[in-house]
C-alpha positions, 0 to 999 in steps of 0.5 A: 500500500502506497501511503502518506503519512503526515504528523504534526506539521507547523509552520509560521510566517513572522508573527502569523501561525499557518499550521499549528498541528497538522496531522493526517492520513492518506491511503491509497485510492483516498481521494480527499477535498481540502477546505478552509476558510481564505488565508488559513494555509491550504495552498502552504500545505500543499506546497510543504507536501510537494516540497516547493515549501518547508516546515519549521517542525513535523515529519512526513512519511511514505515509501521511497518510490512515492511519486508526488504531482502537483497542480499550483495555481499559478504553475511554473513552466519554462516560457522558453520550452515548447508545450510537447517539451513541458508534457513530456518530462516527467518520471512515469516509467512508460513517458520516456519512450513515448515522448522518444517514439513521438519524436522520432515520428516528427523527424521521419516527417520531416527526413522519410528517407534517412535510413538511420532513423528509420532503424531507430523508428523500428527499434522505438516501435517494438519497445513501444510492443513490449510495454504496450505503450500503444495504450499509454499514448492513446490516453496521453492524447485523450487528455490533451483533448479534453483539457484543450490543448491542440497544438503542441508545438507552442512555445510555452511563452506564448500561452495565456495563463489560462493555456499555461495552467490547462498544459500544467494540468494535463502534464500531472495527469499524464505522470500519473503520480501515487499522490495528485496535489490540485489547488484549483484544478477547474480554473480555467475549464468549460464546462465540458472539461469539468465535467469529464475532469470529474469521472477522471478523477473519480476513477483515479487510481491513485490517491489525490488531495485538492483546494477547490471551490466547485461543490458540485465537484467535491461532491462527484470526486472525493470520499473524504474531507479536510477542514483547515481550521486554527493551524489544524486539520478536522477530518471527516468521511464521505463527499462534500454533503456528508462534510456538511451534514457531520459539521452540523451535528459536531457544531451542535454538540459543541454548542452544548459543550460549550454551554455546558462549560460557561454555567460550570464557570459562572457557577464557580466564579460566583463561588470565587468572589465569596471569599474562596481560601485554599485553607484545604486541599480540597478547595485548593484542587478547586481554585486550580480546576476554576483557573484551568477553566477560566483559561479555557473559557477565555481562550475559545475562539468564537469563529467570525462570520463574513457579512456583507452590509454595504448600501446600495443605490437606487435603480430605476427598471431599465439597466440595458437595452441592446437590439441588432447588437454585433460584438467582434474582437480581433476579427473573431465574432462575439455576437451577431444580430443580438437582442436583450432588454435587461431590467433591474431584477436580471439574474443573468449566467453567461457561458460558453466555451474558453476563448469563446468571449465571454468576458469581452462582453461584459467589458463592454458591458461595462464600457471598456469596449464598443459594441461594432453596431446596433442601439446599446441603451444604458438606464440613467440610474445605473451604477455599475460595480465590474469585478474583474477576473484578473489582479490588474485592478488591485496594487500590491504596494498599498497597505489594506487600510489604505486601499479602501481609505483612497474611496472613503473614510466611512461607509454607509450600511444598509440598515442606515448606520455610518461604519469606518473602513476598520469596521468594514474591513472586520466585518469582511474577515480582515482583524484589525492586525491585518489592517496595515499589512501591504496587499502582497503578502495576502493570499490570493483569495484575501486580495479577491475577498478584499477586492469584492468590499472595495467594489461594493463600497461603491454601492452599485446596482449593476453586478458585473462578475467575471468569475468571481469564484476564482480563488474565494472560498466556499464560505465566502461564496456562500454568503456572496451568493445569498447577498445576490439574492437579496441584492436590489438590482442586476447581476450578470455573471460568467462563471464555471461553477455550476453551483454558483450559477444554480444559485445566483442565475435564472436565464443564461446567455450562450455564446455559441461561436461565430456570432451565435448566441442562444438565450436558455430560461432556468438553471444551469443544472437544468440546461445541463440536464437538457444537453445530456439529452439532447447529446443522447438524442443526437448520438441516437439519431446518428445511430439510426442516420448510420443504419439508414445509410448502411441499408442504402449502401447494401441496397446499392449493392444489391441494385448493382449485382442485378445487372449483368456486365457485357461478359455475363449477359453475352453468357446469359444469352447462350447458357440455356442453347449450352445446357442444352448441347450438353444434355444431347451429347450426355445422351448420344454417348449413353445410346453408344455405350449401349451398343459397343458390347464388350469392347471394353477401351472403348466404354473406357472412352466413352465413360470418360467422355461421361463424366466430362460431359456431366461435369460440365452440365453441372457447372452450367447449371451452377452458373444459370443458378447464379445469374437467372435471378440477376438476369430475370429481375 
């Protein structure tokens, strides 16, 4: 059994404690969800597991052949290595002699004559045999497929972050590590690709261990969970809603406990404040047994919510207005002849595939760019908040006090009262120590959770989010998604996350391709559900198609055999005369055998002659047999 074992893991950065305690196991074919609330150390213990980070104490133990593979979030590739180059290092047993087999394949295209490499081409081509590395190349390309990596020839430079981190993921797939470490393995995937990223995974036969923010993915792929919480890791069995059921009844028990433990207190500090003397050994044991329980009174931590209690402006009904609207960006077609009245309680999912352009229209949504033609009408009340995927927008040499201070000094809320920025910073999970902390030594999902409040503050009444759930985590997401639905106004959002999108859309926009669009009223999981339905249609109907078109081939086959060539109907023309000369001389030499007595070399002769004769009879027959039908249809 190929097992990793972890205990006590610590690890601080200067004042702060990441990891206070870690301990766990993972045995093989655990596949396991890492959640934690943002900051609190899940990609630093990733990184300590993978080696790119160290501990300051613990150990780590497995057998000295346990592969390990990791999925960063922001992977680290060669920019100067072609796409085929990055896939194809790494330590798999079987990788080297098909990377070394593809190889020799492009430089017999390019040289087919040279003898030498056809000898290695030979050579290659039976230890791909003996290894049945056949299997393995196939499954090398089927990934690359659905994760939407084309062209492997690419300079690693000349990706987008996005194909960066489809060509990282694909490569810790195709190692096939005992160990798969993902941080956020579905950023960047269609929905397609999630999807078939999910049975992958849940057939995986080794172990993995993955931070993502995608429930429906929890649910689908693992059978354990890992909650980050205070340094420490709560394990708990089964998927994400078995994690959510258990919580729910540890937090109640707790609950009790707690309970419990502050009577027990006040009970004992009343009996404190009476005077009590440690003049016996008895009442000393219980002055010590109040200090331990003060202590521990005093000590708990009672975990913070995140709440989102900004104003907003007031909207008037209309929020836009596009008719006979094209979208185009580098000479690729967004949107052709597109109409949309967008009213003020729009719940709107944009989807479609990656590249398809999807954020283009919501920067110019929000004004960044200009649709190519037709009436774009903005309503004279809107104020528009555009959370934008990337961190262009946040300065990482600002302090976090004062990234918001640069907008406003105070907030209004929506129940009327005034909060300081301090104030609002707590009430987004930000403790007053952080408040002074320059924004680039927070985590990536603090900078977005950051990024959020800064926007809000502005009080808008138009949400526009370009993948908001990137990088937030699941506690976060679910209060941002109940915030939307108690929102006042138009929220617009793409998204990959098909939970998110459950949650907070209605109608969603897809953006087909080549200026197709299509507008689906209902959930994502509902449009999902009539895509696999459709798709089966489809596969059906093409099933039937390829009868169809197999009974027309046969019938054309058929019709062909009916006629007869220009040989065939000049034979069919003499065969019955034939058959006929044939049975008249069988019969002429029956009557001469009959009257040649007993000259026995000349019924020899004859007999022969027979059998000649009849053979030949019946080789005419079989041939009448065969085109008659042809010749009579």
């Amino acid at each position: 059994m190929k097992d990793l074992r972890v205990d006590h893991l610590h690890k601080t950065y200067g004042e702060k404690t990441i990891l206070e305690d870690v301990s766990f196991l993972i045995n093989e074919g655990d596949r396991v969800g890492l959640i934690g609330k943002n900051g609190t150390g899940k990609t630093t213990l990733l990184d300590i597991l993978s080696g790119v980070d160290f501990p300051e104490g613990g150990t780590m133990k497995a057998s000295n052949d346990y592969r390990i593979g990791y999925l960063r979030q922001n992977p680290l590739l060669d920019d100067d290595k072609s796409v085929f180059d990055v896939l194809y290092q790494g330590d798999h047993p079987t990788l080297a002699t098909v990377r070394n087999y593809e190889q020799i394949v492009l430089q017999l295209s390019q040289n087919p004559t040279d003898a030498t490499l056809m000898k290695r081409f030979e050579a290659l081509e039976e230890e791909m045999n003996q290894i049945d590395g056949w299997q393995f190349e196939v499954k090398i390309k089927s990934i690359l497929n659905k994760v939407g990596i084309i062209d492997i020839t690419k300079r690693v430079g000349d990706l987008s972050g996005g194909q960066k981190r489809r060509v990282a993921l694909a490569k810790v797939l195709i190692d096939e590590p005992d160990l798969l470490l993902l941080d956020e393995p579905t950023n960047h995937l269609d929905m397609e690709a999630i999807q078939w990223l999910e049975t992958y995974l849940a057939n995986y036969k080794g172990s993995l261990l993955l931070v993502t923010h995608d429930r429906y993915f929890l649910e689908r792929v693992v059978n354990h969970m890992f909650e980050l919480v205070h340094g420490r890791i709560e394990a708990y069995e089964g998927n994400y809603q078995t994690y959510l059921e258990e919580r729910a009844a540890r937090e109640a028990i707790q609950s009790k406990m707690d309970h419990k433990q502050e009577r027990l207190y006040q009970q004992e500090l009343h009996w404190m404040r009476q005077g009590a003397k440690a003049r016996t050994t008895k009442q000393q044991a219980r002055i010590q047994r109040f200090e331990t329980l003060e202590k521990d009174v005093k000590n708990k931590t009672t975990e913070q919510e995140l709440e989102i209690t900004v104003d907003q402006k007031r909207i008037g009904k209309r929020v836009f207005q596009l008719e006979d609207i094209d979208l185009s960006i580098a000479g690729h077609q967004v949107l052709k002849d597109f109409e949309l009245i967008i009213q003020s309680n729009a719940r709107i999912g944009i989807i479609g595939q990656n590249g398809i352009g999807k954020s283009t229209l919501l920067h110019t949504l929000a004004g960044l760019y200009h649709f190519d033609k037709g009436t774009f009408i903005t309503g004279e009340t809107v104020h528009i908040a555009y959370y934008k995927q990337n961190d262009i927008d946040i300065p990482m040499d600002k302090q976090v006090v004062q990234y918001l201070r640069e907008y406003a000094e105070e907030v209004r809320q929506k129940n009327g009262e005034v909060a300081s920025i301090s104030e609002l910073l707590e009430t987004f999970l930000f403790p007053r120590h952080m408040h002074g902390a320059y924004i680039s030594t927070l985590s990536g999902g603090e900078r977005r959770r950051l990024y959020l409040l800064k926007l809000l503050m502005t009080k808008p009444n138009v949400l526009l989010l370009d993948e908001p759930t990137n990088d937030l985590d699941i506690d976060t997401l679910t209060v941002l998604e109940k915030f939307i639905s108690e929102f006042n106004g138009a929220v617009i959002t793409v998204s990959h996350d098909r939970y998110f999108l459950d949650k907070t859309s209605d109608i969603l926009l897809e953006i087909k391709g080549q200026g197709a669009w299509d507008l689906f009223y209902g959930s994502m999981s509902e449009y999902l559900d009539e895509q696999k339905i459709l798709k089966e249609q489809m596969m059906e109907e093409a099933k039937e198609l390829k009868k169809v078109e197999e009974v027309a081939i046969e019938a054309v086959k058929v019709e062909k055999k009916r006629r007869l060539t220009y040989h065939e109907q000049k034979e069919w023309d003499t065969l019955e005369d034939d058959i006929a000369a044939i049975e008249e001389k069988i019969s002429t030499i029956e009557e001469e055998m009959q009257t040649v007595g007993s000259d026995f070399a000349k019924l020899q002769e004859l007999q022969e002659a027979l059998d000649a004769a009849s053979l030949n009879l019946e080789e005419k027959y079989n041939r009448w047999e065969e085109l008659a039908p042809i010749a009579n249809d």
